[in-house]
GUVOMAR-843079 format. One record per residue: x, y, z of N, C-alpha, C in turn; residue number from 0. Coordinates in Angstrom, 2 decimals, padded with zeros to 5 digits, always signed. Example, Ala and Ser with C-alpha at 12.3 -4.5 7.8 and 13.67 -1.06 7.14 Angstrom:
2
+---------+---------+---------+---------+---------+---------+---------+---------+---------+-----+
|     npx |     npy |     npz |    capx |    capy |    capz |     cpx |     cpy |     cpz |   n |
+---------+---------+---------+---------+---------+---------+---------+---------+---------+-----+
| +013.19 | -005.69 | +007.80 | +012.30 | -004.50 | +007.80 | +013.20 | -003.30 | +007.80 |   0 |
| +012.85 | -002.25 | +007.08 | +013.67 | -001.06 | +007.14 | +012.90 | +000.03 | +007.87 |   1 |
+---------+---------+---------+---------+---------+---------+---------+---------+---------+-----+
END
This chain:
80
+---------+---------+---------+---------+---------+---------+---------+---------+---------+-----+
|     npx |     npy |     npz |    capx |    capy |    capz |     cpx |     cpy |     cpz |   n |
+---------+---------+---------+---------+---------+---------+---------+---------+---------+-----+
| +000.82 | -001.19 | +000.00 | +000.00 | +000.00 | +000.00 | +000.87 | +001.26 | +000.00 |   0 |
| +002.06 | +001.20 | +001.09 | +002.66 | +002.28 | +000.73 | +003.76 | +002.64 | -000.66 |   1 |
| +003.38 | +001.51 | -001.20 | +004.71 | +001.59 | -002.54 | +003.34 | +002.58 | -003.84 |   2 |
| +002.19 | +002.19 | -003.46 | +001.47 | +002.43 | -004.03 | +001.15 | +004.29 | -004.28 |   3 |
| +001.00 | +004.48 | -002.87 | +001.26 | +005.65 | -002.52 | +002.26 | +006.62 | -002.95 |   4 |
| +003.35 | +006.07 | -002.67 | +004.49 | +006.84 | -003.42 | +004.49 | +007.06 | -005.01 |   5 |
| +004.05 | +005.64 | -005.27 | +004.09 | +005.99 | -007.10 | +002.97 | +006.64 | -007.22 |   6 |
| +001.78 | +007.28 | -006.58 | +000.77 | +007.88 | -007.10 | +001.53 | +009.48 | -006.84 |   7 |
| +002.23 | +009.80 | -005.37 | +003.32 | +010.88 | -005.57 | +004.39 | +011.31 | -006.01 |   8 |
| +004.60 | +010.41 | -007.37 | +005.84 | +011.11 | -007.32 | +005.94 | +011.71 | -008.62 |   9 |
| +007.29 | +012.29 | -008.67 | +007.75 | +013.28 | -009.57 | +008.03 | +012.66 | -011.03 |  10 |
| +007.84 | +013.55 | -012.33 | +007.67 | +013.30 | -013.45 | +009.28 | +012.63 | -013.31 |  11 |
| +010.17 | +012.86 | -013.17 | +011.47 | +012.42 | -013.09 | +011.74 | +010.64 | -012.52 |  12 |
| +010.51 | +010.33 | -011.49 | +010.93 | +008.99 | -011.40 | +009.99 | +008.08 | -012.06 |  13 |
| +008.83 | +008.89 | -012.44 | +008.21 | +008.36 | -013.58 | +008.83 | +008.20 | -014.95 |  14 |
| +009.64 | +008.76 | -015.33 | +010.60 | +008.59 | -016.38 | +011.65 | +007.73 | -016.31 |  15 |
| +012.34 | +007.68 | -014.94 | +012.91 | +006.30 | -014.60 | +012.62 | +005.08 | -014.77 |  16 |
| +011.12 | +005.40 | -014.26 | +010.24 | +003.53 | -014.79 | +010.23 | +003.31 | -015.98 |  17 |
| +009.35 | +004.44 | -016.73 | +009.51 | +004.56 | -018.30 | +010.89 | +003.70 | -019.03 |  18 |
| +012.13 | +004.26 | -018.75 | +013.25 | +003.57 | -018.73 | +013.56 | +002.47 | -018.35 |  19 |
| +013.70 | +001.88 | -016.92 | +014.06 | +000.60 | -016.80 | +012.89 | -000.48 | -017.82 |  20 |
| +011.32 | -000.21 | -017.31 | +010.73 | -001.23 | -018.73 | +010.68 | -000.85 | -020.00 |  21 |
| +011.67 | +000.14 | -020.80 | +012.02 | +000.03 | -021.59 | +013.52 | -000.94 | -021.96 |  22 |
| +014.03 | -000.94 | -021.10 | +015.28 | -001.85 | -020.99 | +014.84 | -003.54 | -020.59 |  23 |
| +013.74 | -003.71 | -019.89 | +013.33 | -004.76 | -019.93 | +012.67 | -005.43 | -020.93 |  24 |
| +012.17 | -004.63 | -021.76 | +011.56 | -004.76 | -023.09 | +012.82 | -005.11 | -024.14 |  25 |
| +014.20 | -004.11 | -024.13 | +014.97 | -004.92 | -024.88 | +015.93 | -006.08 | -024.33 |  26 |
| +015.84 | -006.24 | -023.53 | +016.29 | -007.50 | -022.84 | +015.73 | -008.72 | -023.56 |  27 |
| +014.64 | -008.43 | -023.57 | +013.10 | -009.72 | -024.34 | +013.56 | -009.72 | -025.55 |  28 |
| +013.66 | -008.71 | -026.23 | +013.92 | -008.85 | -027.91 | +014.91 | -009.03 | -027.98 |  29 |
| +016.74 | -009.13 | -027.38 | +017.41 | -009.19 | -027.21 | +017.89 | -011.38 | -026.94 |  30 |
| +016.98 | -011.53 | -025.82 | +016.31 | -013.22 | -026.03 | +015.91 | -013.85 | -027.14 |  31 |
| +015.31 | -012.93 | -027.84 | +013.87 | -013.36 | -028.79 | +014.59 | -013.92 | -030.13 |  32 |
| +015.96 | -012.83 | -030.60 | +016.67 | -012.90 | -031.36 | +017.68 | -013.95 | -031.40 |  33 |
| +018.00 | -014.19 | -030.10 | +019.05 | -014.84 | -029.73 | +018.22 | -016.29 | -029.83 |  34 |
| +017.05 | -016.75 | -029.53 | +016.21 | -017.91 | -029.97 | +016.21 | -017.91 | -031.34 |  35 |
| +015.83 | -017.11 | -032.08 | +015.70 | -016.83 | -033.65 | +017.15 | -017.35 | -034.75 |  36 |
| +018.24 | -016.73 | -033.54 | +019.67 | -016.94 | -034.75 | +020.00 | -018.60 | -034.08 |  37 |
| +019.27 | -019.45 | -033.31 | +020.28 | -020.62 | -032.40 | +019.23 | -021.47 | -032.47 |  38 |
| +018.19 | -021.56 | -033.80 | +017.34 | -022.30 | -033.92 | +017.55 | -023.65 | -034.45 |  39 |
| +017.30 | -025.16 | -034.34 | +017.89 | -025.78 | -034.84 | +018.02 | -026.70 | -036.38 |  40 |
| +017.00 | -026.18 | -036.94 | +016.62 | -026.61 | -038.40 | +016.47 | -025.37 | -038.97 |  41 |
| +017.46 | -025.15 | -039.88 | +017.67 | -023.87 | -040.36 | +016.82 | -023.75 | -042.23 |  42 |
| +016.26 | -024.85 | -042.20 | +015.30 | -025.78 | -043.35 | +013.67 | -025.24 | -042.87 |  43 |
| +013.80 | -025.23 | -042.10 | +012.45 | -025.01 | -041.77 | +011.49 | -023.51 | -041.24 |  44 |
| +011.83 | -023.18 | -042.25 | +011.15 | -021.59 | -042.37 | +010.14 | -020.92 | -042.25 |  45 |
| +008.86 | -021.87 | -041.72 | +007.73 | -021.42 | -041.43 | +008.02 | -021.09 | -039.90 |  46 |
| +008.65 | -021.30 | -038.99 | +008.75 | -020.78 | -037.71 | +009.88 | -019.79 | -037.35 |  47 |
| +010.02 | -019.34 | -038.33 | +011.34 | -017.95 | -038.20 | +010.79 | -016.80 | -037.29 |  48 |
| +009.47 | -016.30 | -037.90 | +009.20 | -015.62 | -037.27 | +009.38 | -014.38 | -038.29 |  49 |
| +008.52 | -013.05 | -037.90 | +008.06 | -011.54 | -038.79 | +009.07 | -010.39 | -038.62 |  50 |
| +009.31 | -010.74 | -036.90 | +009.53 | -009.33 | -036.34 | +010.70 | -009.36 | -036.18 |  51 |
| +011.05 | -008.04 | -036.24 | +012.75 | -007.31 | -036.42 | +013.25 | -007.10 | -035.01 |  52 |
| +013.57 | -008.38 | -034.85 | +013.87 | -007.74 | -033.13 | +015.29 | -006.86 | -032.92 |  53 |
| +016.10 | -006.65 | -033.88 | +017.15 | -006.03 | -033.86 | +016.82 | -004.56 | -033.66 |  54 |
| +016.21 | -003.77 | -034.56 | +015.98 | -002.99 | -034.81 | +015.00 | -002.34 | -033.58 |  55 |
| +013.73 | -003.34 | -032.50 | +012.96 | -002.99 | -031.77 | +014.19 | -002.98 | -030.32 |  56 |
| +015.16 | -003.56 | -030.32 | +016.43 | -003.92 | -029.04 | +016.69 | -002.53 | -029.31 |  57 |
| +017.60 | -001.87 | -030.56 | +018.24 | -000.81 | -030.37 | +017.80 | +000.14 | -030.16 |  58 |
| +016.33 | +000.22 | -030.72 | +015.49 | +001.68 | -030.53 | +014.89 | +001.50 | -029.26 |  59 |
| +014.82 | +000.63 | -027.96 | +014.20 | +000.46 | -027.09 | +015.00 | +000.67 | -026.17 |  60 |
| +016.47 | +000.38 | -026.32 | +017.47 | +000.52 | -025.56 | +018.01 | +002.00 | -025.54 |  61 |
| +018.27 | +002.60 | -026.65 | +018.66 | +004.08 | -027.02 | +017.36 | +004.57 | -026.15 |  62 |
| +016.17 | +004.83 | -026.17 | +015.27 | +005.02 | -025.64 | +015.30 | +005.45 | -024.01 |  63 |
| +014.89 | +004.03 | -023.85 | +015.32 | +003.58 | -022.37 | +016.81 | +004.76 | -021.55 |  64 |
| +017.75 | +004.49 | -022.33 | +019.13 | +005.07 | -021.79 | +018.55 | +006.32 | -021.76 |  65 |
| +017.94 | +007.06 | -022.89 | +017.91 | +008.46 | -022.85 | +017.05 | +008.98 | -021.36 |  66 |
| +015.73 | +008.10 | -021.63 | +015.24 | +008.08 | -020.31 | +015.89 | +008.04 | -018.83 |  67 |
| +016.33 | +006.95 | -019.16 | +017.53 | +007.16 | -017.61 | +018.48 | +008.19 | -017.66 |  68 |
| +018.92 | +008.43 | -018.33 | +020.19 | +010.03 | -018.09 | +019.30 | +010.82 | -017.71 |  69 |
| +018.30 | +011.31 | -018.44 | +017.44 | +012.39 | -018.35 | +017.14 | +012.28 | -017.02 |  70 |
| +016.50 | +011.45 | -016.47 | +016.01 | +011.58 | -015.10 | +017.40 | +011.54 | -014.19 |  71 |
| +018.11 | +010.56 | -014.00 | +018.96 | +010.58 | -013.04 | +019.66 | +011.71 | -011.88 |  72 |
| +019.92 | +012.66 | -012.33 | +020.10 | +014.23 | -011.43 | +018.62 | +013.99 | -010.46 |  73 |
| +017.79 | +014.17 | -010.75 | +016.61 | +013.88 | -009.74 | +016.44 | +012.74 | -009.07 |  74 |
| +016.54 | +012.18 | -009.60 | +016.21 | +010.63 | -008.45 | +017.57 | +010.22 | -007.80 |  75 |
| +018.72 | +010.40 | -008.51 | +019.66 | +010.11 | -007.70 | +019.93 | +011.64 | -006.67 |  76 |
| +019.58 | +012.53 | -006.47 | +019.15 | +014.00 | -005.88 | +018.43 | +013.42 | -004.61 |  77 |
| +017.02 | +013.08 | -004.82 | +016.41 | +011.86 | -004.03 | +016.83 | +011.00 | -002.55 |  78 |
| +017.83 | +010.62 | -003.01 | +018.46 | +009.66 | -002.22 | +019.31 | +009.85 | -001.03 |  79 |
+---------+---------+---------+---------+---------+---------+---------+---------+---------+-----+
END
């Protein structure tokens, strides 16, 4: 209840922190996803490759994410 509390108070700055870390958790996943994709074991069998560009969703999620965290950091680490 009180964690609850706090995230309903707090500052656009550690809301941007969260923003960030599950953006980094997000490329963590696509970062997996890919790494399943290139270490697959029938390289014949092409109907289960899969659509999505997880390269491209890792780097822009990660660049993202980072920007998010610099940006905030002076405040939340201020915070502490």
């Amino acid at each position: 209840m009180e964690l609850l509390r706090q995230l309903a108070f707090a500052s656009d700055a550690v809301w941007l922190a969260i923003a960030g870390l599950s953006c980094w958790l997000f490329a963590g996943f696509c970062l997996v996803m890919e790494r399943l994709r290139n270490h697959r074991r029938s390289v014949e069998r092409l109907e289960k490759v899969g659509w999505v560009p997880w390269t491209p969703l890792f780097l822009a999620s990660a660049v993202i994410g980072g920007g998010f965290l610099v940006t905030s950091l002076p405040v939340v680490l201020g915070n502490l």
